[in-house]
N, C-alpha and C positions, 0 to 999 in steps of 0.2 A: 520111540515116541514120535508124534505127527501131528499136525493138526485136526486131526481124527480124535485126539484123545482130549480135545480141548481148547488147544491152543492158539488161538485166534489173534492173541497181543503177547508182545514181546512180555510184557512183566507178568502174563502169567504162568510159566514156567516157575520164577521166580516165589510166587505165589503157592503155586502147589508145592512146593518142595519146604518151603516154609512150614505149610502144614502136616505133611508126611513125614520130614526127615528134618524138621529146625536145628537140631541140634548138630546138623553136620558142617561141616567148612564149606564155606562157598569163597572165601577169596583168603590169601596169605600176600601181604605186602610189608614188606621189612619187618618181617619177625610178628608182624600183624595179624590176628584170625579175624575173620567176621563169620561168623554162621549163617545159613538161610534165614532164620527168624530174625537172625538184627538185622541183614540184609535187608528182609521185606519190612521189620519196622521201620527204618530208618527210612526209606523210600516211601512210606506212605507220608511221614514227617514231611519230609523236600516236596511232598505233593499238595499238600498244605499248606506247606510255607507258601510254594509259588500262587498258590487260588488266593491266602492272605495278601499275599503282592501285588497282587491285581493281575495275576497270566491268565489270559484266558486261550481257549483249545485253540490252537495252530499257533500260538506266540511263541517265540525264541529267547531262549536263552545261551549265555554262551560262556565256556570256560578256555580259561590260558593257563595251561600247567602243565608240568611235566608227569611221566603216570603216577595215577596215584587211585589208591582205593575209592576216594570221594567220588570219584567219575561215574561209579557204577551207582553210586544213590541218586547221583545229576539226571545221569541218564533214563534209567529207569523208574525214577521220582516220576517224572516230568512226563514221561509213558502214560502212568496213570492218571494224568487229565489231560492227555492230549495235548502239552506240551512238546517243543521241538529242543533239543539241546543242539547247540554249534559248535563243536570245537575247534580250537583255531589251534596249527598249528605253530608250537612254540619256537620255530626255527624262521620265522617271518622276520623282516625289518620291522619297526614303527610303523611307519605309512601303511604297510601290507595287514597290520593289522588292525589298524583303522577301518581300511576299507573291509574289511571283511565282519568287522563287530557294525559297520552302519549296513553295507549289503544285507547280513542279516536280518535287521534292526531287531535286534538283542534288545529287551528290555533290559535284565538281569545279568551284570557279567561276576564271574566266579573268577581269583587269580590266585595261581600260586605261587610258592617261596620261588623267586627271584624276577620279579615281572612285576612288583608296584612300581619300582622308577618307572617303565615303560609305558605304564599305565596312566601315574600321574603326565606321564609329558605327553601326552595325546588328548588328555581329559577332554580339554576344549575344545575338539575334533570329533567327540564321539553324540552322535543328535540325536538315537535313542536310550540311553542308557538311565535311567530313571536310578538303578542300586547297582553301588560293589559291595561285596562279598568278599570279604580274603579268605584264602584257606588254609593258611598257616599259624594265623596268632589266637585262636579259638574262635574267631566272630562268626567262622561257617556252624561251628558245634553250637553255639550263642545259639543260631539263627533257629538251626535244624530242631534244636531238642528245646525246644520252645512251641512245637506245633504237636497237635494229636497223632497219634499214629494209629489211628481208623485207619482201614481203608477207603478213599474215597469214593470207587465205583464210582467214576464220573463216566459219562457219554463219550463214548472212541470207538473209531471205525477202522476196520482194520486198512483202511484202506487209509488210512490218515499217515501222514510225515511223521517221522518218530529221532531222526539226526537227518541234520545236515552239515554233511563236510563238504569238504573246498580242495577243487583241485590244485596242482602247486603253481599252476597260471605260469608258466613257462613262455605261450601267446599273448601273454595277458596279464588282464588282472585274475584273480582265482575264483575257479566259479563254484556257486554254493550248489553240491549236488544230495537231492531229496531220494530218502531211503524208508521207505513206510514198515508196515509192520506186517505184511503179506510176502514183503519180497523177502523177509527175514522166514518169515512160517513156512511160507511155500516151498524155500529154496533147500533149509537144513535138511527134511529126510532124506531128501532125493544126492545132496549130496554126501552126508555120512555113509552112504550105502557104498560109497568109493571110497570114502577115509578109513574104512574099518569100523569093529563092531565098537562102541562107548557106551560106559554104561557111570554107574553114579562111582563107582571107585577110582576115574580115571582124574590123574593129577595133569592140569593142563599148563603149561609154560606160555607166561605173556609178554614175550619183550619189545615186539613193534609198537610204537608210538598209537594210542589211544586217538586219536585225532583223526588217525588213519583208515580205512574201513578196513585193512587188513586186522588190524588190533580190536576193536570194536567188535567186529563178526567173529574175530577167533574166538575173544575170551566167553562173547555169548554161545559156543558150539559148546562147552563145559555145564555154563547155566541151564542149556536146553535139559541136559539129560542130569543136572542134578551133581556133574563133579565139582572138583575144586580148580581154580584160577587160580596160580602162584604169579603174581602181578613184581614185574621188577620195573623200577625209574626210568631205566636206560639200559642201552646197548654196556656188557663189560663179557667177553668172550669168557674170561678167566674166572666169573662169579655165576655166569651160565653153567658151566659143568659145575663146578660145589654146590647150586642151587638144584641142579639134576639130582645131584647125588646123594642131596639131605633130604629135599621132598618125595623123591620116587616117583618121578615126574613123566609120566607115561606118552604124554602128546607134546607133539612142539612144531609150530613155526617159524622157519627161520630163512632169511635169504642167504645165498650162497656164499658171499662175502664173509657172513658171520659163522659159517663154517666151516669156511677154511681158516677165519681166526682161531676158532673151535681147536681144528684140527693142530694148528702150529703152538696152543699153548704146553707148556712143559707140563708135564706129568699127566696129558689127557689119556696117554694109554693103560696109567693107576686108577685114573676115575672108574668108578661104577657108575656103570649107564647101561644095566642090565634090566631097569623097570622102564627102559623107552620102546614104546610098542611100534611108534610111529612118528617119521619126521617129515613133515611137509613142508615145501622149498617155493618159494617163485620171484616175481620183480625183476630176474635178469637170469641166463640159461647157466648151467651149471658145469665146469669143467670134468668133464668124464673121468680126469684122475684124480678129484677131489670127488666127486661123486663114488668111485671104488674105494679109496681111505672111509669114507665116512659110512659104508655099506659096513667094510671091515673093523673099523671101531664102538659102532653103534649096535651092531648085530640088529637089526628090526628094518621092519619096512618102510621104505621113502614113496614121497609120490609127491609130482610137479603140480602146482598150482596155478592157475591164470584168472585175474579178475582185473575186472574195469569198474571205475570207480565214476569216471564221467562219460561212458558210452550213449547213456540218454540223460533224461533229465530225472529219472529215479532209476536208483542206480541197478547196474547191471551186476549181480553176484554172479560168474561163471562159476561154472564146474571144474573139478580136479583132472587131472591127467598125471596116467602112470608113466615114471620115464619109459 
């Protein structure tokens, strides 16, 4: 598929596949299914809610969470009227995340289980925030299934901001970098043409941090063609392979680090990991005798990855590289 066949905005992907195949999995989060049809319901809902809000096209929104399936209705809600979502990384101080919810200026922030303290103790710091949202104690579900789920069809150009993330400000403070919905259309065909063939049967593994463009772009390469996104919390080496092994999880991204935890848990060489077609690595080079372990344990094809995330001011997707 391409933008030849339509696809001009991120959530319409999303969209078609609702219609052709609703009833298939588009996301598995802790024992969790969502199908394309609740997927795109649910997201026309958040898109409604936010126009009831008062968001109007190019305004920010922003969540504090660790992964979770809500992310994908945030984000792709907020697609469909031109909306921006900001996620803020949850590994920030207090102060780091003040500044990056006013840099924003976040109308709407989204929080999840373990970040209302943090939340409350910046309150009076934070100068655009008009509504919280929690995501934990039902008031997101409250909010959500209180709006139409039309779709909106509102006015978006593909050329419009659709997330912005923030670098980890290493120099600095963290800077908000803008990722439209062209650099997402434009970039997938050209690059799955080097990830290998995907098609709507492929179970995709999501364990980077959603916040991240690495995580965000991955799990939308599953949406594009219609697979499944098995969505995990956090990094756990040891629930990565059980989680391979029970969904038949065919793609994966993972830094090298997490592959050599991979490799060192006990009993990795019992796991079944014969439904992995493809494992794609990057963030830091990979030790050549942990790259031959994991050729010979996985049996399937690897391939390095490189992207920049703040190269300009919307962001730079690179392309893949075979080791």
């Amino acid at each position: 598929m391409s933008n030849r066949d339509g696809y001009r905005f991120k959530a319409d992907p999303i969209r078609r596949h609702a219609r052709d195949h609703g009833d298939s999995v588009a996301v598995i989060f802790q024992g969790r299914e969502t199908t394309y049809g609740q997927l795109d319901q649910r997201c026309n809902q958040v898109a409604n809610g936010l126009v009831a809000a008062g968001i109007k096209r190019g305004q920010r929104i922003a969540i504090l969470a660790k992964n979770t399936d809500l992310f994908y209705e945030l984000l792709y809600g907020a697609t469909k009227v031109g909306a921006v979502l900001a996620p803020i990384n949850f590994r920030l101080a207090p102060p780091e995340v003040s500044y990056v919810i006013n840099d924003a200026q976040a109308h709407l922030l989204f929080v999840g289980e373990g970040y209302d303290d943090l939340i409350a103790g910046i309150s009076s710091e934070l100068t655009s925030v008009a509504q919280t949202i929690c995501l934990h104690d039902g008031s997101y579900e409250a909010w959500r299934d209180g709006q139409s789920d039309a779709d909106p069809r509102a006015e978006v150009s593909e050329h419009d901001t659709i997330i912005q993330v923030y670098s980890s400000g290493t120099t600095g403070h963290p800077k908000g970098v803008e990722i439209s919905h062209d650099n997402f259309i434009q970039y997938l065909p050209n690059a799955m043409d080097e990830w290998g063939t995907w098609d709507t049967g492929d179970v995709c593994l999501v364990t980077n941090p959603l916040f991240h463009a690495a995580g965000c772009i991955w799990s939308y390469t599953a949406f594009y063609v219609g697979g499944t996104n098995v969505l995990m919390p956090e990094v756990d080496p040891a629930l990565i392979l059980k989680t391979i092994e029970r969904y038949r999880v065919t793609q994966a991204l993972l830094v090298p680090a997490v592959i050599l935890f991979m490799l060192q848990t006990p009993g990795v060489e019992e796991t079944d990991v014969s439904s992995v077609k493809m494992i794609m690595y990057g963030a830091s080079p990979i030790p050549l005798p942990v790259l031959e372990r994991a050729v010979a344990i996985f049996d399937c094809g690897f391939g390095q990855l490189y992207g920049l995330t703040k190269n300009r001011r919307r962001g730079d997707l690179s392309a893949p590289r075979r080791p």
